[in-house]
Structures are given as C-alpha cells and as structure tokens.
C-alpha positions in Angstrom: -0.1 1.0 -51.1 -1.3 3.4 -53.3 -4.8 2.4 -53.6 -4.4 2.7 -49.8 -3.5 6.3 -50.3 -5.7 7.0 -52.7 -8.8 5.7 -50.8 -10.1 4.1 -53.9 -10.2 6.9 -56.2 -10.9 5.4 -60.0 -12.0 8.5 -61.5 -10.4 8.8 -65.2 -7.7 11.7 -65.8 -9.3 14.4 -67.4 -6.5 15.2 -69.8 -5.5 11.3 -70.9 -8.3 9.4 -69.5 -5.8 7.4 -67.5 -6.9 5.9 -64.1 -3.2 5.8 -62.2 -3.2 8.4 -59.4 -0.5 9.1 -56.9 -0.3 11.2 -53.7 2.7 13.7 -53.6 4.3 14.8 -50.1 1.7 17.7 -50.2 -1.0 15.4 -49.9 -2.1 16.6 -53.6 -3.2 14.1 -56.6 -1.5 14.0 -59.5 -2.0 11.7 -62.7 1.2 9.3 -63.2 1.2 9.2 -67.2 0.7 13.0 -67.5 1.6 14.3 -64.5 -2.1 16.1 -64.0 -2.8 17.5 -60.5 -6.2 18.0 -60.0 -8.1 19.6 -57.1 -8.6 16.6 -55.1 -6.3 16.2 -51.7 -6.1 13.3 -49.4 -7.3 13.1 -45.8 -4.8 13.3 -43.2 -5.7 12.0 -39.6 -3.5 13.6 -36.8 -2.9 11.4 -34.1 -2.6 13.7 -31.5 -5.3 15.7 -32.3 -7.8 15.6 -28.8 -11.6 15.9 -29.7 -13.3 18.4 -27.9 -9.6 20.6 -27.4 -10.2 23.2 -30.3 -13.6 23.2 -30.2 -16.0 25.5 -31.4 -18.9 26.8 -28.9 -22.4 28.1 -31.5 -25.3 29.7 -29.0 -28.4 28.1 -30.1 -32.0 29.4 -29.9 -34.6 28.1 -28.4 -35.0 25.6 -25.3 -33.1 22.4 -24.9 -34.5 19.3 -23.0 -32.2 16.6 -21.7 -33.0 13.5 -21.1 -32.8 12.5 -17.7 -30.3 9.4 -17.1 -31.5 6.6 -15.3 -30.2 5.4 -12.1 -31.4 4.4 -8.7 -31.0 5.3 -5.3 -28.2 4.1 -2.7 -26.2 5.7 0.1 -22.6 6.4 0.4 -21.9 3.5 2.4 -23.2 0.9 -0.3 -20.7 2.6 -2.9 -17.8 1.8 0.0 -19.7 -1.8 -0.5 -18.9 -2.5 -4.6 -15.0 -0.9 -3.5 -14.7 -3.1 -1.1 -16.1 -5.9 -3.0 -13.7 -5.2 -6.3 -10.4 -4.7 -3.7 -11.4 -7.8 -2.1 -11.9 -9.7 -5.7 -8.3 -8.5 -6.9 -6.8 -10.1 -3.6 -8.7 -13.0 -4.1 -6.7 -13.2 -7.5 -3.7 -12.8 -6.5 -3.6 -15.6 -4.5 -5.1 -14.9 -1.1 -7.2 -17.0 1.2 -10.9 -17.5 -0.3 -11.9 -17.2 3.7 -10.6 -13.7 3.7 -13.5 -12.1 1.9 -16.4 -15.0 2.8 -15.8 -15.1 6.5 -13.7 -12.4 7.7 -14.0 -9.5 5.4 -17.9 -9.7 5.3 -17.9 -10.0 9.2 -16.0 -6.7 9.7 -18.0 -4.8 7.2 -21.4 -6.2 9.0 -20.0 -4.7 12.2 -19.3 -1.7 10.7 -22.9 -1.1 9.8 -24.3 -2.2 12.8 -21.7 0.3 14.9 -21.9 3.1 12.6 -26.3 2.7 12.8 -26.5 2.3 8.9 -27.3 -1.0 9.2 -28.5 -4.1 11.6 -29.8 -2.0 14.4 -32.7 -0.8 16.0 -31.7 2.6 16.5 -30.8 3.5 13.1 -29.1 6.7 11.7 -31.4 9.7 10.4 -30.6 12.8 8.6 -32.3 15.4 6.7 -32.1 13.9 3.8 -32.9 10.9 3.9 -34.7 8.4 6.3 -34.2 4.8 6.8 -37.2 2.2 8.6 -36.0 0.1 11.0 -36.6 -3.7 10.8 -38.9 -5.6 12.4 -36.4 -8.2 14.1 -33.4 -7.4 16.4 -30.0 -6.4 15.6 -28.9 -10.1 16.5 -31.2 -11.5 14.1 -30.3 -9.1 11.3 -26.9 -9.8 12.1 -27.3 -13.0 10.7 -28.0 -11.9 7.4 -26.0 -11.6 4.4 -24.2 -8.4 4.4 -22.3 -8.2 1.3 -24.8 -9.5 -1.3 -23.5 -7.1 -4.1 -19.7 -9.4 -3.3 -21.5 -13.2 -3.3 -23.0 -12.1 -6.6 -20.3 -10.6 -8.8 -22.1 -10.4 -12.2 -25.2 -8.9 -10.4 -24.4 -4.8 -11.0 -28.2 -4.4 -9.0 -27.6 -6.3 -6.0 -27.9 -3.7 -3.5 -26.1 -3.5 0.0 -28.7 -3.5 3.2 -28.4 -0.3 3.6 -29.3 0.6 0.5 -32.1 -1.3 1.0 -33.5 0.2 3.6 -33.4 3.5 2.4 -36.1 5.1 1.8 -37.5 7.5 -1.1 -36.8 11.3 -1.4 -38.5 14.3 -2.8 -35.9 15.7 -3.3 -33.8 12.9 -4.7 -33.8 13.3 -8.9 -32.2 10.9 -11.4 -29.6 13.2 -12.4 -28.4 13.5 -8.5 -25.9 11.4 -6.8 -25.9 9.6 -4.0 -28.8 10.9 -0.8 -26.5 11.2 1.9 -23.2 12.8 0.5 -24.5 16.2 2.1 -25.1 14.8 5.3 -22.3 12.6 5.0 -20.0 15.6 4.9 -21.3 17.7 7.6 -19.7 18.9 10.8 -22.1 18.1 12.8 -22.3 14.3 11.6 -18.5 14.0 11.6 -18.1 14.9 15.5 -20.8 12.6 16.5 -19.4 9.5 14.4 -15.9 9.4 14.1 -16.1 6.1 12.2 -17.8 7.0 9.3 -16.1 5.3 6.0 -13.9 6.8 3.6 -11.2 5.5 1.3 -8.0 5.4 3.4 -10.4 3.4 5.7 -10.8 0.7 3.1 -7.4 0.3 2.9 -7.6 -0.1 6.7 -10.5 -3.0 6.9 -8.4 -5.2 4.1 -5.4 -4.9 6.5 -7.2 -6.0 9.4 -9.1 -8.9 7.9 -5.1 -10.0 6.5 -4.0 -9.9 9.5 -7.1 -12.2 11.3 -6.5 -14.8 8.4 -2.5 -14.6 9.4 -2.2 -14.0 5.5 1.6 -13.5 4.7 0.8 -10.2 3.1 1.8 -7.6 5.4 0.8 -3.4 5.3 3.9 -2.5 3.2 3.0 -5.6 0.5 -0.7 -4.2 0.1 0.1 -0.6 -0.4 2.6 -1.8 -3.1 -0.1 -4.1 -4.8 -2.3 -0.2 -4.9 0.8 1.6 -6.2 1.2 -1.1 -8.8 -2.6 -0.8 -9.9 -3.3 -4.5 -8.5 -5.9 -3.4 -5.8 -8.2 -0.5 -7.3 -8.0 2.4 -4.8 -7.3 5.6 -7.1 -10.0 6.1 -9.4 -12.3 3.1 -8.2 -15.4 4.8 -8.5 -14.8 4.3 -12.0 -16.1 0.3 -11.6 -19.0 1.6 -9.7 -22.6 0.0 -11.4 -23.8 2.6 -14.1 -26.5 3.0 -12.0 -24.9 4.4 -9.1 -24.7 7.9 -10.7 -21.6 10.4 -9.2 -22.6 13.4 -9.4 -21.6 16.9 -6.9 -20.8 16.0 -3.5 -20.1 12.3 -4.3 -16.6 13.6 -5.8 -15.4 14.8 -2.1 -16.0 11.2 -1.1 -14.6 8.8 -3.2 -12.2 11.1 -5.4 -8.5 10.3 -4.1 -5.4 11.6 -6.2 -2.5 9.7 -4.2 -2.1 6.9 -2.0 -1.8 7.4 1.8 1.3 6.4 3.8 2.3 3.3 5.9 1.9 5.3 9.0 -1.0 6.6 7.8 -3.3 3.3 6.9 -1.5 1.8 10.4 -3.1 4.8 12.1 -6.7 4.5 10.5 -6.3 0.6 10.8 -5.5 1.0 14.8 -8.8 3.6 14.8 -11.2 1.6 13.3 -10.3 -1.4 15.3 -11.2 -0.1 18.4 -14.2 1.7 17.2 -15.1 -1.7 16.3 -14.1 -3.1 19.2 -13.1 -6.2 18.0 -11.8 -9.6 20.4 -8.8 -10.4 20.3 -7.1 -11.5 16.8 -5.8 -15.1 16.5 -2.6 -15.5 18.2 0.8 -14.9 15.8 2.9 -17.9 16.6 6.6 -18.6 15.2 5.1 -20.6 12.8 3.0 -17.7 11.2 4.2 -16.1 8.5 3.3 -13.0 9.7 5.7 -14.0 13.1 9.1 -12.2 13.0 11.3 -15.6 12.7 9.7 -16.6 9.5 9.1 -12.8 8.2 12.4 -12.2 8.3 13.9 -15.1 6.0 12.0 -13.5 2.8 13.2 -9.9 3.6 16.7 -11.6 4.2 16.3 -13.0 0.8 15.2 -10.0 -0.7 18.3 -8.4 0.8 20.7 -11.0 -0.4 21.9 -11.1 2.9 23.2 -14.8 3.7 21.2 -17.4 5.5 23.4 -18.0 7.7 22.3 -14.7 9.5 18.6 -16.1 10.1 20.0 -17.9 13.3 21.1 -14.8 14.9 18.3 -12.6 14.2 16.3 -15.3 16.0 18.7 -15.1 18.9 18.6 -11.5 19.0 14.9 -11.4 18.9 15.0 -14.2 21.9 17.4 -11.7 23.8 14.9 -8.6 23.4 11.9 -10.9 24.7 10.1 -10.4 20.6 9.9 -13.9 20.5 6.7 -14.4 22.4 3.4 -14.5 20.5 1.9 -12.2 22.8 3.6 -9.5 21.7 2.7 -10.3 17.7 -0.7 -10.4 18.8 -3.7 -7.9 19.0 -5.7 -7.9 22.2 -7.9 -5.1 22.6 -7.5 -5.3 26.6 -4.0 -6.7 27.3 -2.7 -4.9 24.1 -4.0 -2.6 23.0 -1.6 -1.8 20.0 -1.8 -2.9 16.5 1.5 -4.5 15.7 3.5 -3.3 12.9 5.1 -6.5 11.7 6.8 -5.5 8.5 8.8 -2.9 10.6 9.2 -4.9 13.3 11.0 -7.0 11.5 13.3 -5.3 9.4 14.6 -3.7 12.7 15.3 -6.9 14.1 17.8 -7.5 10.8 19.3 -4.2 11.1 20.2 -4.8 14.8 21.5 -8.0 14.4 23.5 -6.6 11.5 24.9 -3.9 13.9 25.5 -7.1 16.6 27.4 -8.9 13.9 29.1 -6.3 11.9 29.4 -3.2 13.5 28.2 -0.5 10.4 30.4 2.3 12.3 32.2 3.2 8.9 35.3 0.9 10.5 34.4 -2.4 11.8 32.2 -3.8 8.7 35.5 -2.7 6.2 37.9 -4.5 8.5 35.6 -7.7 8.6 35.7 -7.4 4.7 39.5 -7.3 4.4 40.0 -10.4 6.6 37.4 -12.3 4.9 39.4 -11.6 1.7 42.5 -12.7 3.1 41.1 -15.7 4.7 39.1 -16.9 1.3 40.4 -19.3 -0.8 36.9 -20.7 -2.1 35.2 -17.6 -2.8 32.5 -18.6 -0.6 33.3 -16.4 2.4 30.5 -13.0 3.1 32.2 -9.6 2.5 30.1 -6.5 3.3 32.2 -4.6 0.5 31.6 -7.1 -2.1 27.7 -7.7 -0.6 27.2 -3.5 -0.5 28.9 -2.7 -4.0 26.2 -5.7 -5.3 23.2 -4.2 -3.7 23.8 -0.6 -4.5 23.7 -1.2 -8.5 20.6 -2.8 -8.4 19.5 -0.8 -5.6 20.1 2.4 -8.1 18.3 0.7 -10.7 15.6 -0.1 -9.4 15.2 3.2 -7.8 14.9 4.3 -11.4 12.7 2.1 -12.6 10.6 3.1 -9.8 10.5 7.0 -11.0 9.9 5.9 -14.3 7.1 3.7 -13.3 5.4 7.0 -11.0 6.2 9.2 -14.0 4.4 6.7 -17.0 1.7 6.1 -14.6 -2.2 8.1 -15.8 -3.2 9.4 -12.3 -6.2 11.2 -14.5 -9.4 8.8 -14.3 -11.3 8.0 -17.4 -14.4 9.6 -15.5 -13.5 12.6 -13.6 -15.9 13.9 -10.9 -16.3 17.1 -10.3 -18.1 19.0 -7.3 -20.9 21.3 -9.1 -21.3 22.1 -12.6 -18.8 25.3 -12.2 -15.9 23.1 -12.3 -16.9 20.8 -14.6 -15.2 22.7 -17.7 -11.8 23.0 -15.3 -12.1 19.5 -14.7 -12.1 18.5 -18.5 -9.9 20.5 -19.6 -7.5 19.4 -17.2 -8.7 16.3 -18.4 -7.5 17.0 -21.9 -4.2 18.3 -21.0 -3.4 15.2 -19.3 -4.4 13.6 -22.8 -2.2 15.0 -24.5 0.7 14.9 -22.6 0.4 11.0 -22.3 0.2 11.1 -25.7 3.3 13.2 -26.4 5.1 10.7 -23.5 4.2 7.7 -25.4 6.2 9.5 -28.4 9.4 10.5 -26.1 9.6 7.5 -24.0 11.2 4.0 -24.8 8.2 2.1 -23.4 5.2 3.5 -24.2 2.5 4.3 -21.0 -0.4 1.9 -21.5 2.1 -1.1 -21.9 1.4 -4.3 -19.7 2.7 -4.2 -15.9 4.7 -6.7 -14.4 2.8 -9.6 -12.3 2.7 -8.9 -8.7 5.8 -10.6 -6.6 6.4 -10.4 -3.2 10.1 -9.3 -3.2 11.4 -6.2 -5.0 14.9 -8.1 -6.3 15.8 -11.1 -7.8 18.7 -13.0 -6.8 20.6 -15.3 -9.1 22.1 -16.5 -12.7 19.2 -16.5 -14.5 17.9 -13.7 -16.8 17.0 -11.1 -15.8 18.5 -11.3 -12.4 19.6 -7.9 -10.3 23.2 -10.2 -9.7 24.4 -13.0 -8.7 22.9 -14.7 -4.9 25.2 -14.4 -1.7 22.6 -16.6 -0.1 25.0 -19.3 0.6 28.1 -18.2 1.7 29.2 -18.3 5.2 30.1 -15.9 8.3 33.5 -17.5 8.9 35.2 -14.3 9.3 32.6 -12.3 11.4 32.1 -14.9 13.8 34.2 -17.0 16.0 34.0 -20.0 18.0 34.4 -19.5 22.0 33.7 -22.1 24.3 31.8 -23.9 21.8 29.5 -21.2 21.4 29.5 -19.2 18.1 30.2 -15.1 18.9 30.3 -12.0 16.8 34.2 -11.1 16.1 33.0 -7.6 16.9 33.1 -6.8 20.3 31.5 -3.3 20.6 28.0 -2.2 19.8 26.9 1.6 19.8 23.7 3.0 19.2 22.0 6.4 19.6 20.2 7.7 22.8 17.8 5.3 23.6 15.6 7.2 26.2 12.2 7.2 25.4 9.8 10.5 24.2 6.4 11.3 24.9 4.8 10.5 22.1 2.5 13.4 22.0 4.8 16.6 22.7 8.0 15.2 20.1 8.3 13.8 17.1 10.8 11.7 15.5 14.6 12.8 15.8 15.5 11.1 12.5 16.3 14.3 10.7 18.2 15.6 13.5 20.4 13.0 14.0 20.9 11.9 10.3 24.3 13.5 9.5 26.4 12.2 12.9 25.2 8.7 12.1 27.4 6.4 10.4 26.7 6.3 6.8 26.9 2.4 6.4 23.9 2.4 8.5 22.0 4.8 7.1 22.8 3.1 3.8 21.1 -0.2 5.1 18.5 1.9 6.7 17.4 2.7 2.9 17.5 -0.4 1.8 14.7 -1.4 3.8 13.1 1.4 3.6 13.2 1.0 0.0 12.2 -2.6 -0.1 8.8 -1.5 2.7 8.4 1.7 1.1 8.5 3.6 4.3 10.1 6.9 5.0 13.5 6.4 7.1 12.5 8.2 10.2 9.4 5.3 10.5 12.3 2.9 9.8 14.7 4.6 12.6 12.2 4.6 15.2 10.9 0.9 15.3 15.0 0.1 15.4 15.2 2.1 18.4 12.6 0.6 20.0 13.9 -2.9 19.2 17.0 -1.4 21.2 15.3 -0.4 24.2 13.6 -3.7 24.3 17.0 -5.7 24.2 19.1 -3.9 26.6 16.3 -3.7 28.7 15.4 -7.3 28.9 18.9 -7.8 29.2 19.3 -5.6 32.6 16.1 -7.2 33.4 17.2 -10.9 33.0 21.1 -9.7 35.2 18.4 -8.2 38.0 16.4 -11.5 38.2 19.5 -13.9 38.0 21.3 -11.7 40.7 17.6 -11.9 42.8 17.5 -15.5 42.6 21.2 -16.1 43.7 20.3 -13.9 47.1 17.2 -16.0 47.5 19.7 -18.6 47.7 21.7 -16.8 50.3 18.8 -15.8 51.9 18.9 -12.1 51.3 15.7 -11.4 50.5 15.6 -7.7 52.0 16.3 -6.4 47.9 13.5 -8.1 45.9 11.1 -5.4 46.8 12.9 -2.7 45.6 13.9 -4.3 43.1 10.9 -4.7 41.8 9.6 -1.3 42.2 12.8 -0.1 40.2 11.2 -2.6 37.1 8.1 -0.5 37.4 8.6 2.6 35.0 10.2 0.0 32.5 7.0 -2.3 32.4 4.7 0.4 32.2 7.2 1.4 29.0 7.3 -1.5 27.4 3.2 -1.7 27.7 3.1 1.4 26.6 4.9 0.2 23.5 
C-alpha cells in the first residue's frame, strides 16, 4: 500500500539515509525513522474533474491548417437506411421474425424510394444541390434490385444505399461537409411538394407497419417501450452512423431527436405513410393471430392479474359489439381505410367487460367484494378489494421505478450535433454539464447510471411466489360471486351498466372530453383506466376514447340485432311495409361505424 502511494519513490533520506517514506493526509512525504518531510508531494487524481471544463484558451500566431477528414458522399435518405438497418437488427435480436427485415421491411423501404423519386424511377428527384442520373432500365426492373444492401451486409460500414449510389458529385460538396441534400431536404418549397419525405418519427412508423404485415405479436405500445428502454436505437442513433458519413450543420435538424414521440403520434405518421404508400391490403387478423383481440387480451389479462376466468366474457362481449370479425382487425386501403389500433382496442374491450361484470360505480364492485368474502371458505373466490389493494402496491412501485429509470437515463449523446459552428461551444458545454451531473448522480444514487438494464419482457408485472414477484397470482380463482347461473346460462350478478354520453364528435372541430369529464366519473374506473394506461403507456384521454367507442359499437350492434330480429318476425307475418325504413334509419349508424 505504501509503495502504491508512494509511486515507487526509493530515493534515500537526506538526514538518515533511510529509504521508508510515507504519505501524510496532506499528501506530503515524510521519512518514517526521522520523521523528515521533504519537498516532494503526491499526485492526486480527482474523479470528477471534466477535461476541457476549466480550460485555458492561449491566442496563437501565425496560420493554422487542419487536416481535412475523410468521408464520402451520401444523401439524407441513405443515413435513414443504416437507422433503419440497426432498428431492424435490434428487433431481429429480440426475438422477432427473420422475414420481418428480409421480405417485408426491405419491400416498404423500396417503395419508399420509388414513391418519394430517390430511387427506382425514371423521373427522379433534382435539387440544387445535388443531381442524380437516372438508370437505364425501368422502375419495374430496378424494382427488382436489392434495396437495402448496407442491411444484408452488416460488417460492410461502405455498402452504400441506391440512392446513394446514384448520386452524383458536387462542387460544392467538401470533405468536412455533411450530407448534399440536408439544405434541400429542409426547404419549404420541397416539404409542400412531398409530404412523404423521411424523418425519424417516420422510422418508428415503417417498423410498425412491417409488424403488423408479419402479424408479429409486438404491438405499437410494446415497440415504443423497447425505444424507451434503449432496446431499439432511436435517440441518438446517428451516433452508429459509418465514420464516413460525416454530420456536420444541417444534418443535426434531421436526425437529432431529444424525446420519443407518442402512441398517437407514431399511429398518426404510421396511418400517413401508409397511404402515401398506397399499400394492398395487409394480411387478414384472424382469432388466431396474436395481434386479434381474443388472444391479445389473455397477456394483458395476465399482466393485470385479473383471473382467467374473465377471458370468456371479454370474448362474448367482443361477439356482442360485432369486434370479433377479422375485417375489422384488418387494413384495407379501400374498404378500410383506418389503421387499427389493436393494443387499445383491446384493453377497452377488458375495461367494458369489467364494467359488464362488476359495475366500477364506487358501489357495486365493493358489494361484490363483501359477498365473495362471506361466501369463501377456500380462499379461492375473486374480490375486487383484495385484487385492487394487490395491484396498487406494485402499481406504485413500479411507477417509481419508472421515474427513477427516466431520471438515471443520459439523454446527452456521446456525439452531439450542432447546426453551424456558433453553437458548437453551447453545444459542449452543455455537453459537459450533463457530465458532471451524471457523475455527481452516480455518487448520490443507490444504483449507479451506466449499470446494466433489465432484458426486454413483454409484460410490465410479474405474477407469482417466486422472487422477485410484484405479489402473489389471482389468475386462478373463480367469479362465483359475480356471476350467477340463470337458465343454464352464466349472467353477471350486476344488473345495471352506466356509461358516459356516447354520442359521437366531429373529429375535426372537438377534441377529447377526458379532462372534462374526469372528476364526475367514478373513481374505481378511472383507477383501472390507469392501470392500462400504465401498462400501454398511453395518456388516459387516448385510453377513454377507444372505450367509448367500444360502447357505441355494443349498444349499437345490439339495437341493430333487436331491429333485424323484430324485421324478420314481420317478414313472417307478412308485414313487410317497415323494412325500408327501417333500413334507411341504419344509415347514419353505418356510415359511423365506417367512419370508425
């Protein structure tokens, strides 16, 4: 230890010739026999000492030649090409589909090209700064070409997209420069003539689509949680851009992103780029997708630790609001021209049938609780109490792991871009800051920031008696006391259901009601309304509105299935005088429900 200290120091004491040095808490050597303390101190290294924070600026004479770094030439939409290539290589390890990036993910980028004229067309785009030759063969033919040759080559940093390489060279396109198009890319006048042109929300977009052709059980709401986590490289993935590809000026206002976007904002981009595309129609969502309400809804069940013994009702209701038909789970440019939202979807359908079953009017679920109580002798009966008090402890911690996740995380990238050079010294010193501060939270916390993240899972709780549990499973226990058996027929106990207005709104002149509305609502349901919103991520009024809708749909297929049984019985009778009209009152509610 002390020769550790010491660094090695063996010259002889000047006053007994003695070679046995010590350090005292000064940092000063002193002599052991004699006590000597000579000159000499030892080097202290401060941990949190930044280089480049305290630094000292000398103005030098004379002129100063850098040397140019090498790079190479591309386009904006080849650097979209390597993100898209690493996001698609982090889903491929996380389990998904190899045909996801091969066949389906490489198809809707080649589209892209060819419908945005950057790539595989006769007609191609030209700007002022750059211009690109068209090829000799047609777009079919060129079609037919490999598209994403940088993502069938992994190790290969120089594989270029086509795009790329048909650019051609620029005067006015140096080495230091970034990309050639980034000022045309971010004009005015380019951005009203071609509403499709790429950006990073839009990324996010194109994975979601090609999920959803595979039928991949990985919904919207489970990929924007794999980017939150740091999974899927969105924030900051210029950073694994080849050191070729130099960022420099414009570039930043292109790929630089400090947050991740919202559900309804990827579902919105996802819905705009698939009609610019103009896509077929997707492969049909039967039940026996995953993606298909009756099977979607067992895992969010599970995640709930609701019981299963509530899957057979949420398939009934979901029968009674006409959701189980794979028509409706399916995209069809023409017939439907509405991207489904399947996550939500679902978790409506749970929070229906738990209003069907249970009431959540701040009285019925409590009564249901007290008579299961009474009525258990095993233990093994479902109590809404017992199930709420479980949920809402782990529910609160996990709510705080979650902020202390968000607060550990380094938004700051390890490369920062800057616009032009007069930011650049804003830029790192922010940079710094952010440094130190992670350094100083490292100190402070419990665990420090750069420790290793959790592996990816699909569900946000886990169930059971095994370490590290959030409590013990209610998987198994039965509805005895909130259902009953009439007429051989298994019916809620409760007898009343109440839900808010459920008359439609223009979507374009209002907005959701949520906020308005949130304090006369009972608070059992707007306690169950977090939950899911919690386990999708999603804001509540999102959440709120897709449950609505599943109400409109039920009582309206309802009144619709009365009309057509009363119909048929005066067919029977041979009154046939009301099916017109009856019809024509069906209108407005068909062109709603399309609508929808």
């Amino acid at each position: 230890m002390d020769e550790e200290q010491t660094a090695g120091y063996r010259e002889p004491c000047g006053v007994c010739s003695a070679v046995d040095w010590g350090v005292s808490d000064e940092g000063r050597f002193y002599c052991r026999s004699c006590h000597n303390v000579i000159e000499r101190t030892r080097e202290v290294v401060d941990p949190t000492f930044t280089p480049g924070s305290s630094r000292i600026s000398t103005i030098g004479r004379g002129t100063r030649t850098k040397r140019p770094e090498r790079g190479r030439q591309w386009v904006i939409c080849e650097g979209f090409q390597f993100i898209l290539r690493n996001q698609a290589n982090a889903l491929l390890k996380l389990g998904v589909s190899p045909r996801f990036k091969d066949e389906v993910l490489c198809q809707l980028w080649r589209i892209y090209l060819q419908k945005s004229r950057q790539a595989y067309t006769n007609n191609p785009v030209r700007t002022a700064t750059f211009k690109v030759r068209g090829q000799d063969s047609d777009s079919d033919s060129a079609a037919e070409m490999s598209v994403l040759s940088a993502s069938e080559t992994d190790g290969d940093t120089n594989a270029s997209s086509t795009a790329g390489s048909i650019a051609g060279s620029s005067s006015d396109w140096s080495q230091c420069s970034g990309s050639l198009d980034a000022a045309s890319y971010l004009s005015a006048r380019l951005r009203r003539s071609r509403h499709g042109l790429m950006s990073m929300k839009k990324t996010l977009a194109l994975l979601h689509l090609a999920l959803v052709w595979i039928q991949e059980p990985l919904t919207l709401s489970d990929l924007l949680r794999l980017v939150n986590e740091g999974h899927v490289p969105y924030v900051n993935a210029y950073e694994e851009l080849p050191e070729e590809m130099k960022l420099k000026g414009k570039d930043a206002l292109i790929f630089r992103v400090e947050s991740v976007p919202s559900h309804r904002a990827v579902h919105k981009e996802a819905q705009t780029l698939i009609l610019f595309l103009q896509l077929p129609a997707f492969p049909p969502i039967s039940q026996q997708s995953l993606l298909h309400p009756a099977l979607l809804s067992l895992r969010y069940l599970m995640d709930a630790n609701l019981p299963d013994d509530l899957h057979p009702w949420v398939c009934r209701v979901m029968e009674c609001a006409g959701m189980a038909d794979q028509a409706l789970h399916t995209f069809n440019r023409l017939l439907r021209p509405v991207l489904p939202r399947y996550d939500l979807q679902t978790a409506a359908l749970i929070i229906v049938t738990m209003k069907l079953v249970f009431g959540l009017d701040d009285h019925t679920e409590w009564d249901l609780s007290n008579e299961a109580a009474d009525q258990d002798a095993t233990g093994n009966a479902f109590s809404v109490r017992r199930w709420f008090r479980l949920v809402q402890t782990a529910l609160t911690s996990a709510q705080r792991r979650r902020e202390q996740h968000v607060a550990r995380k380094q938004w700051t990238a390890r490369k920062p871009l800057h616009p032009n050079s007069k930011k650049k010294c804003v830029v790192m010193k922010r940079k710094r800051i952010a440094e130190q501060l992670q350094i100083c939270f490292e100190k402070l916390s419990s665990r420090p920031a750069g420790a290793e993240q959790d592996a990816p899972s699909s569900f946000r709780f886990c169930w059971g008696d095994g370490d590290g549990a959030d409590g013990p499973s209610m998987h198994q226990q039965q509805l005895d006391a909130a259902v009953t058996l009439q007429r051989d027929v298994l019916t809620p106990s409760n007898s009343t259901y109440w839900h808010p207005s459920l008359r439609a709104c223009k979507p374009r002149k209002c907005r959701s009601h949520y906020s308005a509305v949130e304090d006369t609502l009972p608070r059992s349901f707007v306690w169950l309304l977090r939950l899911f919103c919690f386990l999708l991520d999603v804001p509540p009024e999102s959440l709120y509105e897709e449950t609505l809708r599943t109400e409109r749909r039920l009582t309206g297929h309802r009144r619709r299935r009365n009309r057509e049984e009363e119909e048929g019985k005066r067919e029977e009778q041979g009154g046939r005088g009301g099916r017109g009209g009856g019809r024509e009152k069906n209108r407005e509610e068909e062109e709603e429900e399309q609508r929808e």
